[in-house]
C-alpha positions as CSV (number, residue, x, y, z in Angstrom):
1,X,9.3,-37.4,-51.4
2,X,10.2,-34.3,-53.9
3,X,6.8,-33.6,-55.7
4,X,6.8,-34.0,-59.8
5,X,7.0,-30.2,-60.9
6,X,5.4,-31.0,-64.8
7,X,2.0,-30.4,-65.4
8,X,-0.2,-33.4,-65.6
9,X,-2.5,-33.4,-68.4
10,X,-5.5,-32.9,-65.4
11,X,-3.1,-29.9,-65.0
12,X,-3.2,-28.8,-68.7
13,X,-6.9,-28.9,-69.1
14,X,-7.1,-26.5,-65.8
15,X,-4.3,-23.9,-67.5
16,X,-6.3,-24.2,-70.6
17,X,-9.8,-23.4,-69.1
18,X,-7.7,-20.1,-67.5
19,X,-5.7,-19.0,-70.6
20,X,-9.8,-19.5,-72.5
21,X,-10.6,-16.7,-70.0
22,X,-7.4,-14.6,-69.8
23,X,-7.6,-14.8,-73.7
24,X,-11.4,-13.6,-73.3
25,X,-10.7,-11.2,-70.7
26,X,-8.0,-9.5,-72.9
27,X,-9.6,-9.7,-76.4
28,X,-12.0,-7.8,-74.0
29,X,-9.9,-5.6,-73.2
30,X,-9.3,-4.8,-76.6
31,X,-12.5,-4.1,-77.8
32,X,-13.9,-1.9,-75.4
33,X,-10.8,0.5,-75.7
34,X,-12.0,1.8,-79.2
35,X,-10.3,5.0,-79.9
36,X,-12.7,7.3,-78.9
37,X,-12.4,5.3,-75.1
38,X,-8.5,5.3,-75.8
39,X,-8.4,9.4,-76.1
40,X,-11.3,10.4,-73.1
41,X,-9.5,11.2,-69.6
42,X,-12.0,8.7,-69.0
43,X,-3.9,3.9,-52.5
44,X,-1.9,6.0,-52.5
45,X,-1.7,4.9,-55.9
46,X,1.8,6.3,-56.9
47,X,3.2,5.5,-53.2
48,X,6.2,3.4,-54.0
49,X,6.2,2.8,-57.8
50,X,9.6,4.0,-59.3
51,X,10.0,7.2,-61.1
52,X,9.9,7.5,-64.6
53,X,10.3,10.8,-66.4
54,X,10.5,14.5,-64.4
55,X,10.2,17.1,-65.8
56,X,10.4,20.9,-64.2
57,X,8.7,23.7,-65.7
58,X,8.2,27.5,-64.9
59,X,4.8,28.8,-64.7
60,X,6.0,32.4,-64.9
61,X,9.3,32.5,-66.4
62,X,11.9,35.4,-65.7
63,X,13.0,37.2,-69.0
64,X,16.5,36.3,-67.5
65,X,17.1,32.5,-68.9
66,X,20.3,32.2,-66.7
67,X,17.9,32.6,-63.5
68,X,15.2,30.1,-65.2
69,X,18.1,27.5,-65.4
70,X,19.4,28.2,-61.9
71,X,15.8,27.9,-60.4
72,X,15.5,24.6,-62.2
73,X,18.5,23.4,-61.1
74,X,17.8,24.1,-57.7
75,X,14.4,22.6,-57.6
76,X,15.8,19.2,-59.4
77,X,18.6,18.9,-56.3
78,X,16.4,20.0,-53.4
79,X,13.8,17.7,-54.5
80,X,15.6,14.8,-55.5
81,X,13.2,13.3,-57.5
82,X,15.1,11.2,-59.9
83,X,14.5,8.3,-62.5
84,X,14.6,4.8,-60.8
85,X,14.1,6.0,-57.4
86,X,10.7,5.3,-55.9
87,X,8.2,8.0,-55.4
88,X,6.7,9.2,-51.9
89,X,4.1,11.6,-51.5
90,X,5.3,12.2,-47.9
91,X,9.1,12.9,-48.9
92,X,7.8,15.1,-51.9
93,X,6.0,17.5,-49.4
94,X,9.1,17.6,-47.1
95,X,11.0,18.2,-50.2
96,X,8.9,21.2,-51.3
97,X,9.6,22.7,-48.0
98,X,13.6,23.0,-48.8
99,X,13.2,24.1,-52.2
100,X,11.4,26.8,-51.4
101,X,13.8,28.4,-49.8
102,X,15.0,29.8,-52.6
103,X,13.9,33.5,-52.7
104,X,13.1,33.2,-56.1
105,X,10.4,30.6,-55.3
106,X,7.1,31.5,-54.4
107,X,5.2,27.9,-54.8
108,X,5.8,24.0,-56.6
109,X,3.0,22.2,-57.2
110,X,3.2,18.6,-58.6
111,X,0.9,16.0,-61.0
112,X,1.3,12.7,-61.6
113,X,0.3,10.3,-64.2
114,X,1.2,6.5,-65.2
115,X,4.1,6.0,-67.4
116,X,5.4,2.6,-69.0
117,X,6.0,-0.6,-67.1
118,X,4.1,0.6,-63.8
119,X,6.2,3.5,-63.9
120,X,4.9,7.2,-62.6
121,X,6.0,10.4,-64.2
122,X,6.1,13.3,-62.5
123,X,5.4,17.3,-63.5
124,X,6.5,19.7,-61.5
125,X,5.2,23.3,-62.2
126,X,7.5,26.4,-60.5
127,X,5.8,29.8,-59.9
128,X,8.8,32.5,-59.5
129,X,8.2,35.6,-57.1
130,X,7.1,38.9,-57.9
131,X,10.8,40.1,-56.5
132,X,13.7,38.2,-54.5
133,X,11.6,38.3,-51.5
134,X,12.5,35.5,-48.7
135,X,10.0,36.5,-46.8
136,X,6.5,35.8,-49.1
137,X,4.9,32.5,-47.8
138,X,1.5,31.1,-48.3
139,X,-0.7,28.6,-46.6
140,X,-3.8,28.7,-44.6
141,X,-2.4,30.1,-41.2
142,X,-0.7,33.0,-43.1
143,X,-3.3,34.3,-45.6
144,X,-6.7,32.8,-44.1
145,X,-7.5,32.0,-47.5
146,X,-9.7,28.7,-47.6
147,X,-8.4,28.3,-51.0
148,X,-4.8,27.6,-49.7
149,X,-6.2,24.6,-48.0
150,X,-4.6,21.6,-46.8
151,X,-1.2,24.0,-46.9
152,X,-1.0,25.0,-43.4
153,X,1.7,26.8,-43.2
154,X,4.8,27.6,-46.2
155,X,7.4,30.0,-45.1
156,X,11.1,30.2,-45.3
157,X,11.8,26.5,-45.6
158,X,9.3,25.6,-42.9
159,X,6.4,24.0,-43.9
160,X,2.9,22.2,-42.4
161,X,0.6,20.5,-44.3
162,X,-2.6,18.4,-43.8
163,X,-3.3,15.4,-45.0
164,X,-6.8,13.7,-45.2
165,X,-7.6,10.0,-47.2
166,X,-11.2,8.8,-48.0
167,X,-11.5,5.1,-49.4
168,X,-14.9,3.6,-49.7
169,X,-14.4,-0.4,-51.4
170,X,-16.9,-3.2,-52.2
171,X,-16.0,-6.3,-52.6
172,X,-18.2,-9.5,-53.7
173,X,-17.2,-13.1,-53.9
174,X,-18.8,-16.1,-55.3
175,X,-17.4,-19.3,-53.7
176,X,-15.6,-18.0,-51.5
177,X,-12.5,-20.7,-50.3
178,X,-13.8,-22.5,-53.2
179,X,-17.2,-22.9,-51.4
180,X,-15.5,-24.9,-48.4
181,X,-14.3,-22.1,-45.6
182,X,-15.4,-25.0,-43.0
183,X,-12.1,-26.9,-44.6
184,X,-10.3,-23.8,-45.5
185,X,-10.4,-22.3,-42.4
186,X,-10.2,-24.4,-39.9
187,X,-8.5,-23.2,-36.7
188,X,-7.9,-19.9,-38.1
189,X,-8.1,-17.5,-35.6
190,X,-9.3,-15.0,-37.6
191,X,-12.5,-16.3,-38.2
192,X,-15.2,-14.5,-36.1
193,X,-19.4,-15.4,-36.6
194,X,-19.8,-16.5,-40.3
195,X,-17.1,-16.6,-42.8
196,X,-18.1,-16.0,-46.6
197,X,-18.1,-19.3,-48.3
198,X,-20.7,-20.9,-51.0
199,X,-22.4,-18.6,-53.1
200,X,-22.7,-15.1,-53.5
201,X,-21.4,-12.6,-50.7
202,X,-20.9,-9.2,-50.4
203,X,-19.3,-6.5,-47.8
204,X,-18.4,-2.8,-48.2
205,X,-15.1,-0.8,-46.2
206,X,-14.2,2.3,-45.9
207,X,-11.4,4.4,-43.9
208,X,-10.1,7.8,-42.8
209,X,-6.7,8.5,-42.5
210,X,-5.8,12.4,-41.5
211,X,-2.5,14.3,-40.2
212,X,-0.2,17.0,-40.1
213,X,3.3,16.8,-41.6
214,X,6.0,19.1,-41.7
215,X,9.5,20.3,-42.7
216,X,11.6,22.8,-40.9
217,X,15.2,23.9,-41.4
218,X,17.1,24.0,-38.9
219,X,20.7,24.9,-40.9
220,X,20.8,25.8,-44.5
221,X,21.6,22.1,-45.3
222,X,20.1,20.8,-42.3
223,X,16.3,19.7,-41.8
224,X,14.3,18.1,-39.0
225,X,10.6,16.6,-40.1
226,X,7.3,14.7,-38.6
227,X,4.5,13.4,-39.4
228,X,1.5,12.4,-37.1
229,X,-1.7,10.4,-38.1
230,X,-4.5,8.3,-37.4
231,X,-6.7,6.1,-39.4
232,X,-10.7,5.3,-38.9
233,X,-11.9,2.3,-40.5
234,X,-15.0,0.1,-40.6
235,X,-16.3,-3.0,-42.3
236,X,-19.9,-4.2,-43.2
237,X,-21.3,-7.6,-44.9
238,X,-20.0,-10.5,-45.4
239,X,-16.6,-10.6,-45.7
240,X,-13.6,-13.5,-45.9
241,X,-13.8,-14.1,-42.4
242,X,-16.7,-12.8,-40.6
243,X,-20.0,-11.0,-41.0
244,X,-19.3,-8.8,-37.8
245,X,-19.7,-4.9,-37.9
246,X,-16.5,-3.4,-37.2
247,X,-15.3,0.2,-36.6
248,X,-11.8,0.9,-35.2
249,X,-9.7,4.2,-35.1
250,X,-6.1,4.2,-34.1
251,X,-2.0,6.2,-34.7
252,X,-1.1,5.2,-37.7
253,X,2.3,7.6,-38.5
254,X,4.2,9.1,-35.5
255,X,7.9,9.6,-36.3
256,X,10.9,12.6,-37.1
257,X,13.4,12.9,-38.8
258,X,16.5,14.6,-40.3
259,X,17.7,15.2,-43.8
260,X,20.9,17.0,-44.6
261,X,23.4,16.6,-48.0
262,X,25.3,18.7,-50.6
263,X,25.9,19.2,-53.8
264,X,29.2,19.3,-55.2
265,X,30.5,21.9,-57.7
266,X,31.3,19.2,-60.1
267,X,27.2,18.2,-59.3
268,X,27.9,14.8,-57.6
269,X,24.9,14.7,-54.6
270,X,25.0,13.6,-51.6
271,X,22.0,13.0,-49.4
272,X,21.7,11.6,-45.3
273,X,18.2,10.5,-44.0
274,X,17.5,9.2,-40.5
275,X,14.2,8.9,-38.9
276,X,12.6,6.9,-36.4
277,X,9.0,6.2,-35.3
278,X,6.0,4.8,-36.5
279,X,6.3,4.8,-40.4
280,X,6.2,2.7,-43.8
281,X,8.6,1.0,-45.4
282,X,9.3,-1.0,-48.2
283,X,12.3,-2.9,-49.1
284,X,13.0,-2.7,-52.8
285,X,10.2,-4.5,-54.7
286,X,8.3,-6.3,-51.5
287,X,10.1,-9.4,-52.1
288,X,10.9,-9.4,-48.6
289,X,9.4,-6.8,-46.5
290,X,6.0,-4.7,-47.6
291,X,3.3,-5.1,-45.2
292,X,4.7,-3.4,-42.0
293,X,1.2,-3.2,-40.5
294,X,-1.7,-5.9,-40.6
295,X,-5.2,-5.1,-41.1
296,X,-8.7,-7.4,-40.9
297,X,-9.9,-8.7,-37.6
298,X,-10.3,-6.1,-34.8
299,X,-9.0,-3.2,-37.2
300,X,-11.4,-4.0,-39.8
301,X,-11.1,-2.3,-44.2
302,X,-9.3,-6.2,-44.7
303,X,-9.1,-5.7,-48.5
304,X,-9.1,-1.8,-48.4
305,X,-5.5,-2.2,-46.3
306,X,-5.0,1.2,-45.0
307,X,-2.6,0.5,-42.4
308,X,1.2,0.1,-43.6
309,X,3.2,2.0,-40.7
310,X,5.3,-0.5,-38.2
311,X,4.9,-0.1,-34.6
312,X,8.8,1.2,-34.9
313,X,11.0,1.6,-37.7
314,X,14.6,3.0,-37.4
315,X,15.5,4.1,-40.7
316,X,19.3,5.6,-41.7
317,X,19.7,6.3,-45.4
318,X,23.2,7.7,-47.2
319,X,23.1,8.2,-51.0
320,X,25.5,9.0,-53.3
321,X,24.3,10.3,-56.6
322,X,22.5,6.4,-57.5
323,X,23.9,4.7,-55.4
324,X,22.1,4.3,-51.7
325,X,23.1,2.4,-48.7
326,X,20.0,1.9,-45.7
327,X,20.2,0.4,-42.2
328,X,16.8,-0.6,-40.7
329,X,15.2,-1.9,-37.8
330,X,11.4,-2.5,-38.3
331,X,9.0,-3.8,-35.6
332,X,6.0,-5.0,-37.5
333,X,2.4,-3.7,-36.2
334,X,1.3,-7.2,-36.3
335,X,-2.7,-8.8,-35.3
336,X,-2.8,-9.0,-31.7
337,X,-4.5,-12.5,-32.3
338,X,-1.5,-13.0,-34.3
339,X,1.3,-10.9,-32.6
340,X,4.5,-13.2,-32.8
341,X,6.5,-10.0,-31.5
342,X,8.9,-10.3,-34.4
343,X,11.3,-8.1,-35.4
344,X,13.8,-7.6,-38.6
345,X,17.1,-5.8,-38.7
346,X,19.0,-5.3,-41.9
347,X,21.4,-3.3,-44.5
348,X,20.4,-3.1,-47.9
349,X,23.2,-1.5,-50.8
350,X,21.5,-1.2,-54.1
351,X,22.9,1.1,-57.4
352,X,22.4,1.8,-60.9
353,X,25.3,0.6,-62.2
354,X,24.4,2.1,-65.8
355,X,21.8,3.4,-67.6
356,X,18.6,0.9,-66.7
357,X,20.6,-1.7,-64.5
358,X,20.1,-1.9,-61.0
359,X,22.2,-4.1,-58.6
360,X,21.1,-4.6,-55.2
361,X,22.0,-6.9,-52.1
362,X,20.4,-7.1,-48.8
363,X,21.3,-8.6,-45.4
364,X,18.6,-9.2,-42.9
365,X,18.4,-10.9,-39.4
366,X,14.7,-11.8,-37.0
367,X,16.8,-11.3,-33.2
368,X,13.2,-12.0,-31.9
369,X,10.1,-13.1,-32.7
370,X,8.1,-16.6,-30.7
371,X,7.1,-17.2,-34.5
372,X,7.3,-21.2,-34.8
373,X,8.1,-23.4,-37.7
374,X,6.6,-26.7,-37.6
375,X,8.7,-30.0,-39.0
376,X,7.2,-33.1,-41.0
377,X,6.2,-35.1,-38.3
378,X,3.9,-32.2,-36.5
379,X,6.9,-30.7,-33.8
380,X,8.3,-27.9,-33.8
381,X,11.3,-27.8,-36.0
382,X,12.8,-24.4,-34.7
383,X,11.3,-20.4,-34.1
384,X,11.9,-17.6,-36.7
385,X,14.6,-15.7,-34.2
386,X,17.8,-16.3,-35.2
387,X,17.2,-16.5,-39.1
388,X,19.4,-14.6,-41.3
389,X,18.9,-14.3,-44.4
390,X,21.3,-12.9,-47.8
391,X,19.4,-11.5,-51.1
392,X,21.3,-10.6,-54.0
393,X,19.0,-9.2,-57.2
394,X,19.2,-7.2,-60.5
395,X,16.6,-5.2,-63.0
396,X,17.2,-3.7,-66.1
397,X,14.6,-1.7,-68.2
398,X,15.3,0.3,-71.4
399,X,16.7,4.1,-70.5
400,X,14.2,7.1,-71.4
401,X,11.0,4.8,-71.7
402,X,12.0,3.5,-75.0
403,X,11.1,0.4,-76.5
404,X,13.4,-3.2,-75.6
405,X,13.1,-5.9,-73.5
406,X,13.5,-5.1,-69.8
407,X,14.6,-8.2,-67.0
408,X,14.4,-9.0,-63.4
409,X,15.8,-11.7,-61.0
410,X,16.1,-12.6,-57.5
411,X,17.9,-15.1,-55.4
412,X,17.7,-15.5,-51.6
413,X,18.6,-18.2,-48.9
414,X,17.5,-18.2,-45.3
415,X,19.5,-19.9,-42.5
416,X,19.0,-19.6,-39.0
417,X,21.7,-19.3,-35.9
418,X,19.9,-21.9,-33.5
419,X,19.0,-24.9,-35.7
420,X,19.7,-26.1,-39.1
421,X,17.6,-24.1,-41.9
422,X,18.2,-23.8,-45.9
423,X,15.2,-22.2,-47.8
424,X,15.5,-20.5,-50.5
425,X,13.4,-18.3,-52.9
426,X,14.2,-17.1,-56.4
427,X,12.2,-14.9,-59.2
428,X,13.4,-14.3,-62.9
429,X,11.0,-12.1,-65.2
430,X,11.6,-11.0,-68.8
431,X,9.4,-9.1,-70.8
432,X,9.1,-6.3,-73.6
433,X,8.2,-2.6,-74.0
434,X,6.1,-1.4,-77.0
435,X,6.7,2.1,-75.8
436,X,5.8,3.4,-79.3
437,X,2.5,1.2,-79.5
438,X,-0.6,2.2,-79.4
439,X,-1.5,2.0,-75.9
440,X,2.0,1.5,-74.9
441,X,1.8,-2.4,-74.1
442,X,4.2,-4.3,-72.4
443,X,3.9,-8.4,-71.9
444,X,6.2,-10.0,-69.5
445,X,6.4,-13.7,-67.9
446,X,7.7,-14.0,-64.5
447,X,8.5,-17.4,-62.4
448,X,9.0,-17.3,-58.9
449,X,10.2,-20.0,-56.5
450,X,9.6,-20.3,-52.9
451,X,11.2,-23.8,-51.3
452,X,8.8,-26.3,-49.5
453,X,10.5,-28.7,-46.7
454,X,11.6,-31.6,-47.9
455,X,10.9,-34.5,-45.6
456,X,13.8,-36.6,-46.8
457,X,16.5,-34.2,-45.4
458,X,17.6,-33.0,-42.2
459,X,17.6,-29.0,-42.8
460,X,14.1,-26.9,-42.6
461,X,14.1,-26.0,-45.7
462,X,10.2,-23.9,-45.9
463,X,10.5,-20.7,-47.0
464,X,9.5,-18.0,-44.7
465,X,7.8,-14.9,-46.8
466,X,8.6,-12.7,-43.8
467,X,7.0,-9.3,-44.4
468,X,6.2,-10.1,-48.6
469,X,3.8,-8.7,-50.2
470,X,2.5,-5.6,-51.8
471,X,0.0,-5.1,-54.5
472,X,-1.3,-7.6,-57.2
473,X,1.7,-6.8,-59.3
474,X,4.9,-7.1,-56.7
475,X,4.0,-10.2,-54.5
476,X,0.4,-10.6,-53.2
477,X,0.5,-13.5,-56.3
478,X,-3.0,-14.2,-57.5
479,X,-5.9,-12.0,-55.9
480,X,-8.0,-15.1,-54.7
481,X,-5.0,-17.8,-54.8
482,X,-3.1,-15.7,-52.5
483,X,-5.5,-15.7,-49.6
484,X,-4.9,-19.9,-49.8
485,X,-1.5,-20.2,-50.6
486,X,1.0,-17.4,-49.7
487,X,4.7,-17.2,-50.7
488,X,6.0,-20.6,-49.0
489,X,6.0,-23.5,-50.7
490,X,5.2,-22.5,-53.9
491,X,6.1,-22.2,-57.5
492,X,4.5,-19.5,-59.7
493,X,4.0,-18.8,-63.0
494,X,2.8,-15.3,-63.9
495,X,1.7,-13.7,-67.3
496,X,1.1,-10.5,-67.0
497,X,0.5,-7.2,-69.9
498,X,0.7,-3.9,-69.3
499,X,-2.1,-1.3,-71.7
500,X,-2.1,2.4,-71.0
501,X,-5.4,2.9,-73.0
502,X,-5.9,6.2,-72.4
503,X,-3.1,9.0,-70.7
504,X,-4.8,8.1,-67.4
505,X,-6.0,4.5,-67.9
506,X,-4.3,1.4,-67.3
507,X,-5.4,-2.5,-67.4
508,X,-3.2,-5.4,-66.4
509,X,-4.4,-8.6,-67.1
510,X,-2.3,-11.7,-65.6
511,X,-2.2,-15.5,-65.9
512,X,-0.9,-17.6,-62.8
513,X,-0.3,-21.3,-62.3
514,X,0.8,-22.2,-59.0
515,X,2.3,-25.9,-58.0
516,X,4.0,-26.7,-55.1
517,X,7.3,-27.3,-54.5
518,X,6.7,-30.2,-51.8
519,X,3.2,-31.9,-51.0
520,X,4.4,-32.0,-47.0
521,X,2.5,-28.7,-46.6
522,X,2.4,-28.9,-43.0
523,X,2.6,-24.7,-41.8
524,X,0.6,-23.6,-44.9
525,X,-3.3,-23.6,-45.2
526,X,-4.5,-26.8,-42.5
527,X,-6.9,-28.3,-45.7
528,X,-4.0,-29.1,-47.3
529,X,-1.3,-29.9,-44.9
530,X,-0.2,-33.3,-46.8
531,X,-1.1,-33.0,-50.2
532,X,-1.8,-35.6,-52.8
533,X,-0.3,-34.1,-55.6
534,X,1.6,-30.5,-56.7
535,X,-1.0,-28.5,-58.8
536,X,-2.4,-25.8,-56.2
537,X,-4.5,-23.9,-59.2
538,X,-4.8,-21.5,-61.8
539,X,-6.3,-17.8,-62.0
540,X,-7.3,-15.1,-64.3
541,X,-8.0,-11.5,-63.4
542,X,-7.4,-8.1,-64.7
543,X,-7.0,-4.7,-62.5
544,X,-8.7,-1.8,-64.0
545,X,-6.9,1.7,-62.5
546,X,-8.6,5.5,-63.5
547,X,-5.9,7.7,-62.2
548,X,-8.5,10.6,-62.3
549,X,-6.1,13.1,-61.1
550,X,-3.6,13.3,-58.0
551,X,-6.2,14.0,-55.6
552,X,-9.0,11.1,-56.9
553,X,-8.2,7.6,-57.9
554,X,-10.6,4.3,-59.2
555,X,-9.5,0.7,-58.8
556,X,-11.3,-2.6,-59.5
557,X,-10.6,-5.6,-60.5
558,X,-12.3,-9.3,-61.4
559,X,-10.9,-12.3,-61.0
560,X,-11.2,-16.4,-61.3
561,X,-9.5,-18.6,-59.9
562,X,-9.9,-22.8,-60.4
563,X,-8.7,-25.2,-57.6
564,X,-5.9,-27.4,-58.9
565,X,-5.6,-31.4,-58.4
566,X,-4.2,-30.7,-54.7
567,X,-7.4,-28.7,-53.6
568,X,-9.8,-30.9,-55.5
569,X,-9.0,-34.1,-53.5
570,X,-8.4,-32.0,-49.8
571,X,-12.0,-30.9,-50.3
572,X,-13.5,-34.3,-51.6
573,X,-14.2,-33.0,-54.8
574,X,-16.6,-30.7,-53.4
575,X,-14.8,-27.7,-54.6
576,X,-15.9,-24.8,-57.1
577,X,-14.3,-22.3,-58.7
578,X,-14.1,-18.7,-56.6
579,X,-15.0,-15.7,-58.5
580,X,-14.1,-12.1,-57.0
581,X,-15.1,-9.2,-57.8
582,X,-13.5,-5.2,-56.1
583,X,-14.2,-1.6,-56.8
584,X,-13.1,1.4,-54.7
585,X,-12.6,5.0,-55.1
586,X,-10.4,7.2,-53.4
587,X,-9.6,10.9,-52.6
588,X,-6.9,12.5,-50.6
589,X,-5.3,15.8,-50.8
């Protein structure tokens, strides 16, 4: 039986007890950022977010404004930093490497700061040489200057550079799985000693991650790279699913590559990366595939989420000027409590089509995994290999950071080779841009559909969310909700703003209701396998971010969430409404 999706007036009172506190939370918002707050300087945090504005500029320009041009030109293409492509630290320091090749280089450096819609601008600032000399490099190993520190080593297109991360997070929860983990969580194998539940609880997390990565050329339009890391984490308190002690160090990246391309003399660019290895990666928005590595249980830092590199990821990339075409085979570095020994092949062909519009498809198949999907009467209905799965999508945002709405929408649809599957999934978001505001706000409304299995039909129709996920604002949806009810089986509806209240200061409130697209739950959270009714809940939180500079970075947030009609009768009407609360710092050079 197909569950009603309207909101019962139950339901209404619930949405109207969160949009009170949403309303609170932003009025708020807007009081504390007086202007003398608004005008103070008060993760990788930047890792992944699309590119807004670049700018280049010459710390030491050359009385010759032909050469100033030329160097310019020749940092933009080496770098290939461009608007609507996503940032990465790690491809930024390869980059560096080939640009400096240029004799009349002697070092880039780089800042970053927020721009509009979750945008990140980048400044790069060029110092020219003394004279055409190839031969000047810098970096620790060459000039034993402390000072030059984490550059190893910078020297005709070759360079190594360290890399070190500090987190240290706390995190507190009051009613933890609404005050009933014994429900919530039972049979999940996570669950070691005492899991946090009624009341107040509280646990802290830290990690270490620390490498080497480098560039080298091995051709003048040829380069190999590497990186090589490891991450030390720990856990203390009382945390979602066990007040253990943990401590655990392990590889995080391991992998090489090549990068070659051209530019043409008309300035068409060509670019062709391959690697392969341990490694990130991210396909588009995290719709589909995000989190390449799992964290919690034996690894410990379960909210600070420093792992992100798959045990393998096979990675070919050719782009032509803004257009890009990737071929990927990821392994996931999944739990071993939870290994399912899945893995995901795929092509993905996106391109901005003009100015602000981005179309994109994607292709993906599972040729193994032991992953299970269950059917309405308790069996199993099928395994995850053999699924394929077709994604067609589109955004559009206002060119140059101006003002205008922007829009977003996905549509996917999973089948699967050995049995009969039809899920689908869908997202459409519109919102606007006061790029010319004060605090430059933006307010958007996105609702997102994941398909439940329908009893009544033949076909498995769950969604799988596969590798989804992200951050708070791409598809982790809801910071407490999402821990119960994950993208399957879900509708959502999300109201989210945007305020840059200071240059390095954002807050971004959101709304969610969540209902359920089917009240056969069975493969979601065991409390509420056959549900009663559709309304799953309703939350309000806001992230604070402090983007202190490129090397240190603040993050917190607060959030509520009330259990909907579904979870009140599950629980017995035993239920209360969970309250979380997150702060962490980080520095990394």
């Amino acid at each position: 039986m197909r569950a009603e999706s309207s909101l019962a007036p139950r339901g209404l009172q619930r949405a109207w007890v969160c949009l009170g506190l949403f309303a609170a939370i932003v009025a708020g918002l807007f009081w504390i950022a007086s202007p003398v707050f608004a005008q103070s300087y008060a993760v990788d945090a930047f890792d992944n977010r699309l590119i807004g504005n670049v700018t280049v500029s010459i710390v030491n320009p050359s009385s010759d404004p032909a050469l100033n041009d030329r160097v310019t030109d020749t940092v933009r293409r080496a770098l290939a930093l461009f608007p609507r492509t996503r940032f990465s630290e790690a491809r930024v320091i390869f980059a560096i490497g080939q640009a400096r090749r240029n004799p009349a280089v002697s070092a880039i450096d780089y800042a970053l700061t927020p721009g509009s819609l979750g945008t990140v601008d980048v400044d790069l600032t060029v110092t020219l040489t003394d004279s055409a000399n190839p031969d000047v490099g810098e970096g620790f190993v060459l000039t034993g200057e402390a000072s030059d520190f984490p550059l190893i080593y910078d020297k005709g297109g070759t360079r190594l550079q360290f890399k070190l991360e500090a987190l240290a997070l706390y995190y507190g929860n009051n009613n933890a799985w609404y005050g009933r983990p014994d429900l919530m969580l039972a049979g999940n194998p996570l669950v070691q000693g005492t899991p946090a539940g009624a009341g107040w609880s509280n646990w802290a997390e830290s990690y270490l991650h620390y490498g080497v990565y480098g560039i080298t050329p091995v051709s003048p339009s040829l380069y190999v790279y590497g990186g090589l890391s490891a991450i030390t984490s720990g856990s203390i308190g009382q945390e979602l699913f066990t007040n253990e002690t943990t401590t655990y160090t392990g590889v995080e990246d391991a992998y090489v590559g090549f990068v070659t391309g051209r530019t043409t003399e008309s300035g068409d660019r060509l670019a062709v990366n391959f690697s392969v290895g341990r490694q990130r990666f991210t396909l588009a928005n995290g719709f589909l595939i995000a989190n390449t590595s799992a964290n919690g249980d034996v690894r410990a830092a379960l909210q600070a989420n420093p792992r992100w590199a798959a045990d393998m990821l096979a990675l070919g990339q050719v782009v032509w000027n803004s257009t890009k075409f990737e071929a990927f085979y990821v392994d996931p570095d999944e739990l071993p409590v939870l290994d399912t020994g899945t893995a995901i092949a795929g092509v993905n062909l996106e391109s901005v089509v003009r100015p602000g519009l981005l179309l994109a498809g994607s292709w993906l198949t599972v040729p193994q995994s032991t992953y299970k999907y269950f059917s309405p009467t308790g069996g199993i209905a099928g395994l995850r290999e053999g699924l394929e799965l077709v994604d067609l999508r589109f955004t559009y945002t206002p060119p140059g950071g101006e003002s205008g709405f922007f829009l977003g929408g996905e549509m996917a649809r999973q089948t699967n080779r050995n049995f009969d599957m039809d899920a689908r999934a869908a997202y459409g978001e519109v919102g606007y841009n006061f790029a010319q505001a004060k605090w430059t706000p933006s307010v958007s409304y996105r609702l997102a559909y994941f398909s439940g299995d329908d009893p009544a039909t033949v076909a498995y129709e769950r969604w799988d969310p596969l590798l989804s996920g992200g951050n708070g604002e791409q598809w982790v949806q809801g910071a407490n909700n999402f821990k119960v009810v994950q993208d399957s089986n879900v509708i959502a509806h999300r109201l989210q703003a945007r305020l840059r209240v200071a240059p390095r200061v954002e807050l971004v409130p959101q709304l969610w209701a969540f209902y359920a697209d089917q009240t056969n739950n069975i493969g979601g959270n065991p409390a509420l396998t056959y549900m009663s009714d559709n309304e799953y809940g309703y939350e309000a939180n806001v992230t604070f971010k402090w983007f202190v500079s490129r090397n240190v970075y603040v993050h917190g947030h607060i959030a509520y969430t009330v259990p909907g009609q579904a979870v009140t009768d599950a629980l017995g009407g035993t239920e209360k409404g969970w309250l979380s609360t997150m702060l962490f710092i980080r520095y990394a050079f």
